[in-house]
C-alpha positions as CSV (number, residue, x, y, z in Angstrom):
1,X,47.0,103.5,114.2
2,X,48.5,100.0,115.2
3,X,46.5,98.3,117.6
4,X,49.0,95.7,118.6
5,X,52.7,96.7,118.5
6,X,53.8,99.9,119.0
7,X,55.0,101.8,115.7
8,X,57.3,104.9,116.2
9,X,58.7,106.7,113.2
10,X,62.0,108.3,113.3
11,X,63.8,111.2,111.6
12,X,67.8,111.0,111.5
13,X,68.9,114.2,111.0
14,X,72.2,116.2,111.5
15,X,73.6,119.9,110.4
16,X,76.3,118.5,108.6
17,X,76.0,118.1,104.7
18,X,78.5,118.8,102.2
19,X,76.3,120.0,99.9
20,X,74.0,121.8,101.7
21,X,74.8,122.4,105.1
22,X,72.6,122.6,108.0
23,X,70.0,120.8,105.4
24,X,67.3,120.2,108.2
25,X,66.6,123.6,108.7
26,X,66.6,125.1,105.4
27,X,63.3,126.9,104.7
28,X,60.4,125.7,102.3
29,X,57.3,127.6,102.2
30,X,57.7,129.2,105.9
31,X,58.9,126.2,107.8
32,X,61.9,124.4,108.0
33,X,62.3,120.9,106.1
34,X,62.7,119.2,109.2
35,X,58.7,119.8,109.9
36,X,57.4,118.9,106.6
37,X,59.1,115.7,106.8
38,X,57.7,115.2,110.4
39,X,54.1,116.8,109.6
40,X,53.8,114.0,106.8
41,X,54.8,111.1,108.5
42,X,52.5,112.0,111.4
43,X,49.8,111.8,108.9
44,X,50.6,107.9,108.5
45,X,47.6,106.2,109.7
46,X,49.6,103.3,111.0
47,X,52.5,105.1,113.0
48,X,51.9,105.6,116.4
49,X,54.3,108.2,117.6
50,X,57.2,110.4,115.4
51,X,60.1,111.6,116.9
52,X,63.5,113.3,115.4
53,X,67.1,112.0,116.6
54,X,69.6,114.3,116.5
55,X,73.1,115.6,118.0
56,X,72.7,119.1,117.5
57,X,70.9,121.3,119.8
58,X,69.7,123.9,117.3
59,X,68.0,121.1,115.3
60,X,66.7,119.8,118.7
61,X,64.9,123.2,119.7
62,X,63.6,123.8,115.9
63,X,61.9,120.4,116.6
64,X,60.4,121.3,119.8
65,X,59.3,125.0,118.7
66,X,56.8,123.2,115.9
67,X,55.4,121.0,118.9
68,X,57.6,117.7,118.0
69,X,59.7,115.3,120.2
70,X,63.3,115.2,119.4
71,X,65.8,112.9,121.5
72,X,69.3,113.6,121.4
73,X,71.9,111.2,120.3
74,X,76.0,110.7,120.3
75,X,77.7,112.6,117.6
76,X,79.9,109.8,116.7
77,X,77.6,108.0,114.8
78,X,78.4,107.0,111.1
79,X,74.8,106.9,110.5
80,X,71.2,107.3,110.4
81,X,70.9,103.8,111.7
82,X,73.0,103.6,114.5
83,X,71.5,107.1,115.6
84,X,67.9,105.4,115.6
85,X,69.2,102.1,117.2
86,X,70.6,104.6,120.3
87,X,67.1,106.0,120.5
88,X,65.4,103.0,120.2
89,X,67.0,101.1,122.7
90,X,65.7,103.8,125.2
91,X,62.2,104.0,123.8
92,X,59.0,102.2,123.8
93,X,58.3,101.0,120.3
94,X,57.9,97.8,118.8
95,X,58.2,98.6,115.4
96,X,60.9,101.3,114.1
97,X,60.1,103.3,110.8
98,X,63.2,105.1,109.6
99,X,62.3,108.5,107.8
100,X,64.5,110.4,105.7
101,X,65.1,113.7,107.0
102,X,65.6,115.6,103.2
103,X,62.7,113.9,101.6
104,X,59.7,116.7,102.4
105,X,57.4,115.4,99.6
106,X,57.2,112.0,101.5
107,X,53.6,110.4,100.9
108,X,52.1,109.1,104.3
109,X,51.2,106.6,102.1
110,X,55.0,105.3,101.9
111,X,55.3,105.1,105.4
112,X,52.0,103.0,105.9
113,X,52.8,100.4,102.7
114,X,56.4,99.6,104.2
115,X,55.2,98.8,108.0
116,X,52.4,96.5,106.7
117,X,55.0,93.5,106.0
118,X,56.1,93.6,109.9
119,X,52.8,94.2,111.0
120,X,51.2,91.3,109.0
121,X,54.1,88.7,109.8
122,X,55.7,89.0,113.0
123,X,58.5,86.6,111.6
124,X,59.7,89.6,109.7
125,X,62.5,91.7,110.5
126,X,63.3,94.4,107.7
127,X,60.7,95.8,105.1
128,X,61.5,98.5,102.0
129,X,60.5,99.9,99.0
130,X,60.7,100.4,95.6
131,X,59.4,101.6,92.2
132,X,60.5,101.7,88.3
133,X,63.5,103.5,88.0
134,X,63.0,106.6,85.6
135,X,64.8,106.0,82.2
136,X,67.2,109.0,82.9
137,X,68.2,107.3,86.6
138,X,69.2,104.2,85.2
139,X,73.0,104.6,85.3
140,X,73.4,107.7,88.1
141,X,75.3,105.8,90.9
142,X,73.4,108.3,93.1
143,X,69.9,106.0,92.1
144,X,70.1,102.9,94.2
145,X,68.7,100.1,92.4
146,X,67.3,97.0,93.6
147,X,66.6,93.0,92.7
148,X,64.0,91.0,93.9
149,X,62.8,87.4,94.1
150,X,59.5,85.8,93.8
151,X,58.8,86.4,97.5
152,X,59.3,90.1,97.2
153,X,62.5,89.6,99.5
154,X,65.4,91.9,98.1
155,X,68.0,89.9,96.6
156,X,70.9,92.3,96.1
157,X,71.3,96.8,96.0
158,X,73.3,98.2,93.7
159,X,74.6,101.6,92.7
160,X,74.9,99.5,89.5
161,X,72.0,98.9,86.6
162,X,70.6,95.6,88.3
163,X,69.5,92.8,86.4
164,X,72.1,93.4,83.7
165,X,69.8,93.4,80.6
166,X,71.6,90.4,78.4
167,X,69.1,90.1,76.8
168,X,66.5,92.7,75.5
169,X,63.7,91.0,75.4
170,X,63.5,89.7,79.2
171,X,60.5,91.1,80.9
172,X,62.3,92.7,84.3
173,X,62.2,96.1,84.9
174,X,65.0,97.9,86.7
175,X,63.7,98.8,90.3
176,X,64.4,101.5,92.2
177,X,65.0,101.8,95.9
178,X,63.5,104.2,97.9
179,X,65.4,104.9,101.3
180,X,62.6,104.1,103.7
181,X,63.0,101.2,106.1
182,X,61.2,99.6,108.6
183,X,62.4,97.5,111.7
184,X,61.2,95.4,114.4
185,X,62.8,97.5,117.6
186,X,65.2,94.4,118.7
187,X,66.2,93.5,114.9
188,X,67.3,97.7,114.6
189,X,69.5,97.5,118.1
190,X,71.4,94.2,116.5
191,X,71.9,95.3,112.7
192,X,73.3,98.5,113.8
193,X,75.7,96.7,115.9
194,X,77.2,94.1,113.5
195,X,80.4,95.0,111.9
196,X,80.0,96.6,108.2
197,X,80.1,93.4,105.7
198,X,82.1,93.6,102.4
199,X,79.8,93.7,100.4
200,X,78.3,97.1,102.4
201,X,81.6,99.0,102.0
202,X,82.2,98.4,98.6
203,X,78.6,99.8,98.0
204,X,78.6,102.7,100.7
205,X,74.9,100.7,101.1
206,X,74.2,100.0,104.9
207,X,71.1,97.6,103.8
208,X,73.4,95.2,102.4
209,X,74.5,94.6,106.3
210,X,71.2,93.1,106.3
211,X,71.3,90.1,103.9
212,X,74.8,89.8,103.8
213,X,74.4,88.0,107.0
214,X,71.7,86.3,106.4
215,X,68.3,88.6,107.1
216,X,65.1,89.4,105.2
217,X,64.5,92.5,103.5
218,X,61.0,92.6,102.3
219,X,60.3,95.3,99.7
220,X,57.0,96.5,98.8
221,X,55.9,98.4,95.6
222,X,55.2,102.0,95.0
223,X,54.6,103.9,92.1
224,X,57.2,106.7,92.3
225,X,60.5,107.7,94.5
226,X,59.8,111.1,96.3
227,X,62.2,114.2,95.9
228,X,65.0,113.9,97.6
229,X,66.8,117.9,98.6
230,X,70.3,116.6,97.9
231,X,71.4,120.2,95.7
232,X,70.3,123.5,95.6
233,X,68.5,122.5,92.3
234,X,66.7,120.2,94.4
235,X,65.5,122.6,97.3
236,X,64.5,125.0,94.7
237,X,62.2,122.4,93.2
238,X,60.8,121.7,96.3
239,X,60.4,125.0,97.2
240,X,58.3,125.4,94.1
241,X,55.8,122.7,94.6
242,X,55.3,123.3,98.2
243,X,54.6,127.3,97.8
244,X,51.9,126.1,94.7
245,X,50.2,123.7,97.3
């Protein structure tokens, strides 16, 4: 647990999903996926407090029937961000972790590696994180990759392959970004209120908000990405591990 600022993790979650609708609900080894995300970031020795924002009243009382907090939100939010910045400026927190709802392999692990740049240097703002990307991600659009400088401060996301490999021989390996961001409470509240930047939309990448005017994203390294549930191929996996375990 953090002994000086408050760290609260929050789930975005929503029943809408074109691929798989009502996603935050679906069952995985007798609960919904909703409460193994929540179950494992509560295992995160440095977070404080995890709570669920939502604007539908059936994920609300799923939430509260497996003994978590959800607060409910506007549903005329473009996304996960600006739902969490509605919450947080109503909540006591000094540190924001935002959890992806459809990732219920999440290592607690994750969660405590990206909060330790914000709790180690109160000057920063944003922190992230990465690993190789696999071989067979390297051109899906769907695998966000990202560049880094010497300071371990993202330089650019991409849907793209990032550095473009000119050269064979250089030694960079293509990173992979994992969705999992941490904020300092006020920094949340004002990059979810800025106007989307160019760069952003052309993307469909709401980190790019971020540097594009001007902000710190510090990205820390991890060995692998967890399992997203973005198909049915994918909840089926998931399904697998977590009824083996």
């Amino acid at each position: 647990m953090s002994a000086a600022r408050k760290v609260v993790g929050m789930i975005p979650a929503r029943m809408a999903a074109t691929r798989l609708p009502g996603k935050p609900l679906l069952e995985i080894a007798g609960k919904p996926m909703i409460q193994w995300v929540w179950e494992n970031a509560c295992r995160a020795r440095c977070v404080d407090e995890v709570l669920v924002a939502t604007c539908d009243p059936a994920i609300m009382a799923a939430v509260r029937a497996f003994g978590g907090r959800a607060e409910m939100t506007a549903d005329t939010h473009t996304s996960g961000t600006e739902r969490l910045a509605e919450v947080a400026a109503r909540i006591d927190a000094d540190i924001v972790v935002n959890i992806q709802g459809d990732e219920p392999l999440l290592a607690p692990e994750t969660v405590d590696a990206v909060v330790q740049p914000l709790l180690a240097d109160p000057a920063s703002c944003m922190s992230s994180a990465m690993c190789p990307c696999p071989e067979a991600e390297l051109d899906n659009p769907a695998t966000v990759k990202v560049v880094c400088g010497a300071n371990q401060n993202a330089l650019y996301f991409s849907r793209w392959r990032i550095p473009y490999m000119r050269s064979p021989a250089a030694p960079v390996t293509t990173m992979q970004h994992i969705g999992l961001y941490a904020y300092t409470r006020d920094f949340l509240i004002t990059v979810a209120a800025m106007p989307p930047a160019p760069i952003e939309q052309a993307e469909c990448l709401e980190q790019l908000r971020a540097l594009y005017n001007g902000y710190a994203i510090r990205m820390v390294h991890m060995d692998a990405a967890p399992l997203s549930v973005d198909t049915p191929d994918d909840l089926e996996r998931v399904r697998a591990i977590l009824s083996a375990r």
